[in-house]
N, C-alpha and C positions, 0 to 999 in steps of 0.2 A: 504494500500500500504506500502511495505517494506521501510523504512529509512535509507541510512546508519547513518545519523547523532543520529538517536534514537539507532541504533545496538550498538554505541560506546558508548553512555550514560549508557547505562542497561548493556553495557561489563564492563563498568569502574564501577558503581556502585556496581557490583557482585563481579568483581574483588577485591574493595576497602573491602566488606562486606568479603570476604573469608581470605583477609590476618588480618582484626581485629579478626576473630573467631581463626587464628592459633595462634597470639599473643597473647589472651586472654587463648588458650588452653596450652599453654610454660607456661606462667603465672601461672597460678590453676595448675599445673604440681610441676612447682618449688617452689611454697609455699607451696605445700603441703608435696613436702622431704622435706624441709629443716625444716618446722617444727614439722616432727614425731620423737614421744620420744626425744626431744629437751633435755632433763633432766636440765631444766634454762639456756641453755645456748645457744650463737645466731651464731647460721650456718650460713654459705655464702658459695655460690659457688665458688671450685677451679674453675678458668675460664678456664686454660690451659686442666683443665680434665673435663669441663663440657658437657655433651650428651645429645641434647634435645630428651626429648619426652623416656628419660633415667633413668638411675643411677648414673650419677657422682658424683665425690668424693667433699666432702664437707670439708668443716676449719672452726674452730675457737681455739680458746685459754681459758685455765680456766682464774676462773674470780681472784684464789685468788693468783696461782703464776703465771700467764699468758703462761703456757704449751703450747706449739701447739700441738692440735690434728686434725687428718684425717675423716671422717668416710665416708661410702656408704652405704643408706637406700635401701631395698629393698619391700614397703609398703605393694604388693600382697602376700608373703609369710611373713610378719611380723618380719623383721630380719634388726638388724641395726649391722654395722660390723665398729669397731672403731679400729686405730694403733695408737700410742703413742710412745712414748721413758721413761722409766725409767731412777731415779738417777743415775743406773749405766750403764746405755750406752747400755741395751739390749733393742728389741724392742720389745711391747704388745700388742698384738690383743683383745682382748671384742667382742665377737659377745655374743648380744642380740636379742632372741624372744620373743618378745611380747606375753603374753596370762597370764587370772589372773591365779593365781596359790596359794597354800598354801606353805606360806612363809617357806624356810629348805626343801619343796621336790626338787625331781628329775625326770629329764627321761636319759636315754641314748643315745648314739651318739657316730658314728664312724669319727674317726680324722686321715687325712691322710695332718700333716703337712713339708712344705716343701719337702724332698728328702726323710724324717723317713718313716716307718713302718706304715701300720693303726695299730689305738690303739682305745681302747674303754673308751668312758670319760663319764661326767655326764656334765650334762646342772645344774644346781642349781637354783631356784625360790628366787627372791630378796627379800628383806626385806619386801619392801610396797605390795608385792604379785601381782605387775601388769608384773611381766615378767621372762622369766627364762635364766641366764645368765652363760658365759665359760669367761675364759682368760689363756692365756696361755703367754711366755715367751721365746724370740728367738735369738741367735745373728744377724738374719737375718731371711729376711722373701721373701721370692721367690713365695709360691701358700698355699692353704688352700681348702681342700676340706670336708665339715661336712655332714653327713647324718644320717638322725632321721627318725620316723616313720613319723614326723611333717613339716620335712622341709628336702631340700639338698641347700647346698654353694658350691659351687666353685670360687673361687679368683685367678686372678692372680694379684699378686702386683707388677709387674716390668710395671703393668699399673698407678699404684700409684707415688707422690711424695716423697717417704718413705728416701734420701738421704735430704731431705728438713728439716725432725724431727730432725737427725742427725746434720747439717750446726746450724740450729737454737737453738740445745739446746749448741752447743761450741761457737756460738757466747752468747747466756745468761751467759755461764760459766766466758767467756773473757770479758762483759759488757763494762769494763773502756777502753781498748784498743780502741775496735770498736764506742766508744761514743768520744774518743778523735778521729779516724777517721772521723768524720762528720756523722756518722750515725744515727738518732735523734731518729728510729723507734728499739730503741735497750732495751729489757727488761732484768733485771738484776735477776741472781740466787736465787730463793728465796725456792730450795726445801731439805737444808739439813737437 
């Protein structure tokens, strides 16, 4: 004979069992970006740009002059895409593909960035041989589109915190001002 008090017991226990499997699945999701091609260094999620069951944009800071960087792993096509801020106030993109490779080759790939012309560039294989890397240099950065025989990118960065690199590398520059405002979480310029 039907129960309803047994219906709600096996609802609420299915119930409780499907929302641990999504959390467990967010979980193994997000550890497993944050920790591809890490190269030593400890990603966290932007939270403001975080996408479950996604690619959101990731932060951390180096470890030796405390730089912020960006990046968004893309694990199924093997592609980590990183922005930064250089000394001089332009901004850097790094996208990295993963695969071993004989360290000094190449492949080719078309670049079609921001508003420019496509142009045809080379990906270059890193030193340790486990992947093969671009960087390029912008006063801005608007989209990024890469296509290989190996992979295709498309970016749009006005999804990004990319005015975030900018605020944080002039407060670095200005440290003592901003550290006399009360600001405690303030890292001083260490990249001349």
């Amino acid at each position: 004979m039907f129960s309803v008090t047994s219906f709600f017991k096996a609802f609420s226990v299915a119930l409780i069992l499907g929302v641990c499997a999504v959390l467990f699945a967010l979980w193994q999701h997000s550890s497993s970006q944050l920790n591809y091609a890490s190269k030593d260094m400890d990603w966290e999620w932007s939270w403001m740009y975080y996408e479950p069951f996604s690619n959101g944009i990731q932060t951390t800071r180096t470890k030796d002059t405390k730089q912020l960087l960006f990046r968004r792993v893309d694990t199924s096509s093997k592609l980590t895409t990183v922005v930064n801020i250089t000394y001089t106030n332009k901004l850097e993109i790094i996208v990295t593909y993963e695969d071993s490779c004989v360290s000094g080759s190449f492949f080719p790939a078309k670049l079609k960035l921001n508003q420019t012309p496509q142009q045809q560039i080379n990906f270059q294989c890193e030193k340790n041989g486990r992947g093969y890397l671009f960087r390029r240099t912008a006063n801005q950065l608007t989209s990024v589109q890469i296509k290989s025989d190996k992979f295709g990118l498309k970016e749009n960065f006005s999804e990004w915190p990319i005015d975030e690199l900018k605020k944080d590398q002039f407060i670095q520059q200005h440290s003592n001002f901003f550290k006399g405002k009360g600001q405690s979480d303030v890292y001083e310029w260490s990249r001349d």
